[in-house]
Every structure is written in C-alpha cells, then in structure tokens.
N, C-alpha and C positions, 0 to 999 in steps of 0.2 A: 738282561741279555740272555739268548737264548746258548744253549750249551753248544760248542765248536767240535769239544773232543767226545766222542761216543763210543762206550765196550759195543762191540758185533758180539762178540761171545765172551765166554768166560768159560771152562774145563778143568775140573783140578783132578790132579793123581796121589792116591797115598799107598803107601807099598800094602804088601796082603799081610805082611807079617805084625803079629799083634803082641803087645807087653803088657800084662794086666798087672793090677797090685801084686796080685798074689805069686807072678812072674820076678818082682822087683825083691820082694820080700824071701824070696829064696837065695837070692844075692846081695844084699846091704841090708843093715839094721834097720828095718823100720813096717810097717803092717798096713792094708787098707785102710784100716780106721782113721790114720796118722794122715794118711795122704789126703783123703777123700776130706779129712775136716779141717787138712787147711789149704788144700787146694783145689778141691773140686772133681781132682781127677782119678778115673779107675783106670783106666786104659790109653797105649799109646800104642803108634805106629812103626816099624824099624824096617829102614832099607834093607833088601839081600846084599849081603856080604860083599856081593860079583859087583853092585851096583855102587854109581856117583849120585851127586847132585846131575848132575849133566842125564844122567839116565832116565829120573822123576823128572825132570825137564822139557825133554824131550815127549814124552808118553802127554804128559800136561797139553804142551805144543801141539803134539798130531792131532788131538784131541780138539782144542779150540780152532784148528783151522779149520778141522771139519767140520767143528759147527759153525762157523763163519763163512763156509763155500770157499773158502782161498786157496788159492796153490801158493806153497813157499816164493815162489819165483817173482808174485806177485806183491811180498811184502819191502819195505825199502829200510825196517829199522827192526834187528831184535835185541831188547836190552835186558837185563837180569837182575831182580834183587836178590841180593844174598850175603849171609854172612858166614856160610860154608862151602865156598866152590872144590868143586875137585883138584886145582891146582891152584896157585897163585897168579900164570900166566900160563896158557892163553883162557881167555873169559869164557866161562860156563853158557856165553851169549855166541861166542863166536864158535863154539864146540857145539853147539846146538845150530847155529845156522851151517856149518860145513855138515850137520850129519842130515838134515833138510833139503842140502842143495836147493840153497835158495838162491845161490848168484853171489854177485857184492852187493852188499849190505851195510850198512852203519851198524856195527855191534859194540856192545860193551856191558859191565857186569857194574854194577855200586852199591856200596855197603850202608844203610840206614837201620839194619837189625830187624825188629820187630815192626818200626815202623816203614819198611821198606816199601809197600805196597799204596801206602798214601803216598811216600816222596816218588814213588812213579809213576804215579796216575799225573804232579806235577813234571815232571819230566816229559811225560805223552804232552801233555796242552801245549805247554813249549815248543816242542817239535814240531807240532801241528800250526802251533803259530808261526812258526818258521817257513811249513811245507804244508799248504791245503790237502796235498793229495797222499801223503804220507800214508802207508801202514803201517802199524809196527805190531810186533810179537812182545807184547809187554813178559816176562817169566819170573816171577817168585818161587825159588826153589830151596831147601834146607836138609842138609843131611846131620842132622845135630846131635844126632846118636853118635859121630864118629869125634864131635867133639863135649863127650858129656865125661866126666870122672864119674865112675863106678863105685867108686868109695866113698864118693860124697852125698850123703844122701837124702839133704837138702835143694839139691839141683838133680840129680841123674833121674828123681822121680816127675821133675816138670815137661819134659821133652821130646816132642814129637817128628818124624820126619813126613815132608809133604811136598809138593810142588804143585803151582798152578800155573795158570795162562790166559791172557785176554788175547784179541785183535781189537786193536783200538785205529782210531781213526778219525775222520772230520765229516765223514758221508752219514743223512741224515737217515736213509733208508734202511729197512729191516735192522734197528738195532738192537741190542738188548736193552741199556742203558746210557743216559748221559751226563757228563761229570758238570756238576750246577757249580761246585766250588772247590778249592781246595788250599788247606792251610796247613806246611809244615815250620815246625824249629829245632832248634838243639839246645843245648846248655852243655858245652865240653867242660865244664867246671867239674862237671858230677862226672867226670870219664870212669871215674872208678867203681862205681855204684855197679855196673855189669859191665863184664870182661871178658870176650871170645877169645881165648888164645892161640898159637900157632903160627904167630907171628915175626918179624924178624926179632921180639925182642924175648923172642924162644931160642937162647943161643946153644943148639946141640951139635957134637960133634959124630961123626958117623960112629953105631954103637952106643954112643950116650942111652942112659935109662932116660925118660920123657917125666918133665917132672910137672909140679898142680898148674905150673903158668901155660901147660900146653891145652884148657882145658877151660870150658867155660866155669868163669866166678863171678858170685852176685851175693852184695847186701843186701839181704833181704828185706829189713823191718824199712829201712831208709829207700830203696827201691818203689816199697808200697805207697809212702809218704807222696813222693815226688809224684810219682805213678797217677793216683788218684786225683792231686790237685792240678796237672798239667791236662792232663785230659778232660776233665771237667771244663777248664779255664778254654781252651783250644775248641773246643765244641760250642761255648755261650757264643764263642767270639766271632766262629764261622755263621753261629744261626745269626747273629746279630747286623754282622757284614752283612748277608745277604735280606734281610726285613723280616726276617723268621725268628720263631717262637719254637722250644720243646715239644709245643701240642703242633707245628705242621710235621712232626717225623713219624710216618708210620712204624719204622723199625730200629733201633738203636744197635750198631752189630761193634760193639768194642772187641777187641784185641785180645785171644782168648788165652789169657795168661793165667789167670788163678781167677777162680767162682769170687772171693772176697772183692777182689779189685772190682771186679766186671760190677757187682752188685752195689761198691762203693759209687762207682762211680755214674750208675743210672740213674741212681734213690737221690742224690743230689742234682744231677740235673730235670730229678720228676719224670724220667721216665721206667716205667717197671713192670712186670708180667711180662704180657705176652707180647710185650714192644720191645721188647730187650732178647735178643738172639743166644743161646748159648749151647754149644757144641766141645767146649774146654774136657767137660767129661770123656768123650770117647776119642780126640785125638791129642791133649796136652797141647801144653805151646810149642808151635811148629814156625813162630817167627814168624819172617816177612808173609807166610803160603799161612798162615791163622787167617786176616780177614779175607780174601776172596775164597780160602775153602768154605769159612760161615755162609759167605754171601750164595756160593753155589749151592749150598747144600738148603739154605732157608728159601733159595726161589726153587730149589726140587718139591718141596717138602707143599710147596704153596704159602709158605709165609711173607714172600712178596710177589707181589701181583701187580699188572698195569696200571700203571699213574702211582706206586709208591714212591716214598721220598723216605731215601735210607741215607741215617749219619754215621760213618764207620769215623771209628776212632782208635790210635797205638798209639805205643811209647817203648821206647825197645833204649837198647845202647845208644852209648854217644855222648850224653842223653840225648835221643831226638822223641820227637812226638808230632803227632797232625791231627788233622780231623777234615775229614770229606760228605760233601753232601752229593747222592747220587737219585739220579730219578729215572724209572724205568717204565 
C-alpha cells in the first residue's frame, strides 16, 4: 500500500548558545574524557534564558511552513511532542498556533519522551485517516536544560535543547517524504527507569527549596539494557511487517542518546558505517526534536537522497519505544 501520510517539510531549530565538555567540567565533577567515552558527546545546545519550549517551537514552525509554501491559516491541526512545555496548560501546541494566527485549529501537546517524534508521525496517519485533507504542524520541542540537576553529573552532561517541525499531510505532490510504516509501545512497568520531574507529584509550597524529584532521573546501566533490546526488536518487527530486510534501509537514524547505544544497536541489526546516522556528538539528547534534527541535518549534509528508505528508531520514558520506516 502506497504511503497516505507525507512530510512536505521538515525545519529544525537549536538555539545558538553552545555547552562544551569543557563548559560542563568548569561546573560538576567530571572532564571530556569521561563524557566523550561513555557518551559520545562533546557539545550541547541551551536555550536563552528569555526563551521557552514554545519559542524553539515556533522558529521550528515558521521555518517548516516556509518550506512547505503554507500559510498558518491553511493548516487544520498543530500538535506538539514534548516533555518539557513551558506550562502545564495551555499546550505549547496551542501557544504556538495563537502566536501563528492560524485560526481554530485542533491543537494539543503529548508526552512519549524521546520517542515522541515516532508516536507522532502515528498520530498524523490517524488524523489523516480520519480527514484526507488534513494539515497538520506536527512540533517536537525540548527545553531540558531547564529540567537537568546541575549536580548530577551523570545526566546534566547528556542534554540538549532543540525543536523541530514537519507539515504533514495526505497530498501526494511535491513532498519531501512518505511514512511506509510505523510501530510504537510502552512498557509502564519500567516507569522508573527515566523520570522527568515537575510534576504534580512535586509537592512545593511557595518558597519551598526545589528538591532532585523536580529534575530529570535515569537508571542508567538498566536503561541501556532495555534501550538496546526494544529497539532492536521494534525495528526486525516493522522490517518484517512490511517484506523487508536490514539490507533494503539505506540509512539507520536511531535516537541520539549515547554513541554505545546507537552503535549497540545497528551491529545487531547488521547495519553499520555509513548507514547509521550520528549527530549525538554535537547536540546531546534533545529527546523527542533528536530524530527529525538527525534526519534534517543527514538530508542537508546529502546522506539521504531520492528513493531512500530511512528506519528511525527511539526509546525515551514511560518506557515507550517505536521504529518508523520513511521513504523520500
């Protein structure tokens, strides 16, 4: 069956401000060496001070409508992954469609973590299954600086801030790409495994000091575990669903959380080099806005090109996880 839901664009935005090792190592115990060799990463990204999630959101937005030729007014849905909005209400979807002047809209904001950007690509098909003529402002946005502990310096060194955007759609003309499959899950059993905090079960009273539950926390070695085998498994299972094999994916773009994972998890499914995308180094995991910034930056760059068949794969909180086959 041939694909219904289609990216028109894709635009991501990462703020200008840059945190290198050696930025992190001036402030918590730990040094490049440390980071770079169990994570991958030298450098991250951090919103201005002034700025929200809603801010990188928006810039993401103008950005993809432009390259899509759209006026706001023209679109009928904007939804938002994330799992650091600027408020709790009103949605970082519906803050971004009032500063658009897009009209009324169907908006709203959902939380899948890291794998946010696959469980929305399912949420577009739907829609579109629902509505042939549908737009929508798909937005993955992350301000995770605002929720990292500084003290902790097994996480404050993984985290980057980012925001992207698609126009997605059911129109078959001038697209960028078109979503062939897509498969996501959870597993709330493991809720504990990563923990964005901030929540109502952050009980402060005005004045309260803020204490580690306001703040993201993760097992790590158990995280890994999980991490590796879900994505692996979620990937055989989408090429399989569909009649495919690891040798039809031109590009493997996992979920740029740590170098070990990404690398665990290609060498097992047999894909490796230059089939495997990685950009973890220069911006950290930035959550749900990781895989469409890799996929932006690897079709800038020329490493996908007409007629590729890209398998994106996460695994974030919740536990959730997915894996998408895209062809462009």
């Amino acid at each position: 069956m041939k694909p219904f839901c289609h990216l028109l664009a894709l635009h991501a935005y990462v703020p200008d401000t840059v945190l290198t090792n050696a930025d992190l190592a001036a402030v918590v115990d730990t040094n490049d060496e440390w980071i770079v060799s169990r994570t991958g990463i030298r450098r991250r990204h951090r919103l201005d001070a002034a700025d929200n999630a809603s801010d990188m959101a928006l810039r993401a937005a103008r950005g993809a409508l432009d390259d899509a030729g759209l006026l706001p007014a023209e679109l009928t849905h904007v939804i938002t992954a994330t799992c650091t909005p600027d408020v709790l209400s009103p949605s970082v979807a519906c803050i971004v469609a009032g500063q658009l002047d897009t009209g009324p809209v169907m908006a709203f904001d959902f939380s899948a973590a890291c794998s946010g950007f696959l469980y929305g690509l399912s949420l577009c098909r739907s829609l579109l299954a629902q509505d042939h003529e549908a737009k929508i402002l798909f937005i993955c946005a992350e301000a995770l600086s605002r929720r990292v502990n500084w003290a902790d310096r097994s996480t404050c060194v993984l985290f980057g801030d980012a925001a992207t955007a698609c126009v997605v759609s059911a129109g078959s003309a001038n697209v960028l790409a078109g979503l062939e499959d897509v498969l996501c899950l959870s597993d709330g059993r493991q809720r504990d495994l990563i923990v964005v905090g901030g929540g109502t079960s952050s009980r402060y009273g005005l004045g309260d000091p803020v204490g580690e539950d306001f703040f993201i926390r993760m097992q790590g070695r158990e995280t890994y575990k999980h991490a590796v085998r879900s994505m692996v498994q979620v990937c055989e299972d989408v090429l399989a669903k569909n009649g495919l094999t690891a040798a039809d994916v031109d590009l493997l773009v996992p979920h740029q959380a740590n170098l070990r994972i990404i690398e665990a998890v290609g060498g097992r499914l047999g894909i490796t080099g230059e089939r495997v995308f990685v950009n973890v180094d220069q911006y950290g995991n930035t959550s749900s806005a990781s895989i469409p910034l890799a996929i932006a930056e690897a079709h800038a760059q020329g490493r996908i090109r007409p007629g590729c068949r890209v398998l994106a794969t996460a695994f974030g909180a919740g536990l959730t996880w997915g894996a998408a086959l895209l062809r462009f």
